[in-house]
N, C-alpha and C positions, 0 to 999 in steps of 0.2 A: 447818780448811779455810780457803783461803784462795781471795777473788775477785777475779780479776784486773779490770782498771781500764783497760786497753787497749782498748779499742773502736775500731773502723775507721766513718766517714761524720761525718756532721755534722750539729751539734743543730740544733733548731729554729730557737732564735732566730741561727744561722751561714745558714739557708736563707733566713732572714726579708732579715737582710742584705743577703747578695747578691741577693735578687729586688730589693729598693731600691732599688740601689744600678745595678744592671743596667737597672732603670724608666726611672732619673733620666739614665742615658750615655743612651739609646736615645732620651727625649724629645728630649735638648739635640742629639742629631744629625738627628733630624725638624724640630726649629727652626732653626738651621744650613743643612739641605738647601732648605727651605720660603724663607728669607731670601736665599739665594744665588740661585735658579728669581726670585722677586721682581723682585731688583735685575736681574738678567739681562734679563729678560723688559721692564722699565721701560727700561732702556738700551737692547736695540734698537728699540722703540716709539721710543723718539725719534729716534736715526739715521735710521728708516723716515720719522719725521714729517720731518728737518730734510730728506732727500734726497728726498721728494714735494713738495715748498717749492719746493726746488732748481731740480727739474725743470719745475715750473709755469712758473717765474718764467721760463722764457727766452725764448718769444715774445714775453710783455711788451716788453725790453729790447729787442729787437731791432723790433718795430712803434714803439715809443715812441721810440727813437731818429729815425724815420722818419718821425714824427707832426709834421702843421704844425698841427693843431687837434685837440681834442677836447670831449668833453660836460663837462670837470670847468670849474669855475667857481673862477678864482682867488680862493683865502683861506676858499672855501666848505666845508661841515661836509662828509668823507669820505662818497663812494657806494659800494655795491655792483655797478656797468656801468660798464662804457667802453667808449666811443668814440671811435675815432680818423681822422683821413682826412688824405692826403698826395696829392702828385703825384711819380711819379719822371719825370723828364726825360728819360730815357735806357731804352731798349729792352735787352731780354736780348742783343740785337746789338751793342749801344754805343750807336748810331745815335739822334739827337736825335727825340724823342717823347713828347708830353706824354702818363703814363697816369694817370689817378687811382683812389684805392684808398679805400676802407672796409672801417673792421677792426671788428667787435664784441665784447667780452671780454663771460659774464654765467655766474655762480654758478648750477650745474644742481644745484638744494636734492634735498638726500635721496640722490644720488649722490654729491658727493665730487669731480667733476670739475668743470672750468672750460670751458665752449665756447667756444671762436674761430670767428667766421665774417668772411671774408675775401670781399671782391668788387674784383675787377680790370676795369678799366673803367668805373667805374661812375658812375651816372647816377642824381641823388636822385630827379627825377620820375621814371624808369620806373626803378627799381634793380632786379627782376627774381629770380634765386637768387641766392644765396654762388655764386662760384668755387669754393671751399671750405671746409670745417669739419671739425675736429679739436678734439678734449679732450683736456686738460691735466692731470694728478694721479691722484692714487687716492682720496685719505683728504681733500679739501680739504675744511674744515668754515666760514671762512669768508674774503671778499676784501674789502678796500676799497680805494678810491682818493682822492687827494685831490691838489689843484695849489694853488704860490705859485711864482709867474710861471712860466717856463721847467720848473720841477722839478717832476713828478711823484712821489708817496710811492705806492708800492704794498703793502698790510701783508697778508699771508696768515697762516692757521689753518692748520695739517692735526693731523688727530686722527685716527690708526690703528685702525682696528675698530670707532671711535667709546669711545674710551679718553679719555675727558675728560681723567683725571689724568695724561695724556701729552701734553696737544695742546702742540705746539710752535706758536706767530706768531713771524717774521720782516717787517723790513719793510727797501724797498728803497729808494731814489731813484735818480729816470731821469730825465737833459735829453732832453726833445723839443728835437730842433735845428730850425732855423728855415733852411729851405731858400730860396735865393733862386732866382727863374724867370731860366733862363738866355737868354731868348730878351727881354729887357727891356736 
């Protein structure tokens, strides 16, 4: 008699193998899938931080430009506030008329925003409300200011979700121009 030797499947240690072997792909494509989500997920956190920066920063620039005085103290250690005050000469008409303005910039802690409060017309002894007030950002986590002569540095935080290991600072510089009274 004779016994054949052909058998159809696969021995143990052929099973052993491929589960291995199959273990080790499936790990390295959960590592792979887990690292790509990562860096993804890091890279728009920042885009979100650099573009919530972005957007803060543009009332700045456009008050600062307009600014004859503020609170910061040339050459002194950066603050958290600003304040600003100017006179425009000129009416939404054209028409000659001194108005003066105070702007308040200040870090609303634990929200993320920046508030501006803005008063037109105004008068330090009775200053009265804002004209108005508006926020600024989403994710702003912190501001500073600081002045040597003319130039103001504005250096902002934002940190998305409150994602430390993302927080994006930028920082700016803005001439406050020195407006002369045209009626002199």
């Amino acid at each position: 008699m004779r016994v054949a030797h052909d058998q159809a499947g696969f021995t143990l240690v052929e099973l052993l193998v491929a589960t291995a072997v199959s273990g080790l792909l499936l790990a390295l494509a959960v590592t792979i899938t887990f690292q790509t989500t990562s860096v993804t997920m890091s890279s728009s956190a920042d885009i979100t931080a650099s573009e919530d920066i972005k957007l803060a920063v543009r009332p700045f620039i456009r008050d600062l430009r307009m600014a004859q005085s503020s609170n910061l103290v040339d050459g002194a250690d950066p603050i958290d506030q600003l304040i600003l005050d100017w006179t425009s000469w000129y009416d939404e008409s054209g028409e000659l008329s001194a108005v003066e303005y105070h702007c308040e910039y200040v870090l609303l802690e634990g929200e993320g925003k920046i508030e501006r409060k803005l008063w037109k017309h105004y008068d330090s002894k009775h200053p009265g409300d804002p004209t108005s007030v508006s926020t600024h950002g989403k994710y702003i986590s912190d501001i500073e200011f600081s002045r040597v002569g003319q130039l103001v540095t504005v250096t902002i935080s934002s940190s998305p979700e409150d994602r430390e290991e993302t927080e994006e600072t930028m920082s700016y510089q803005i001439s406050m121009r020195v407006m002369e009274d045209p009626q002199q």
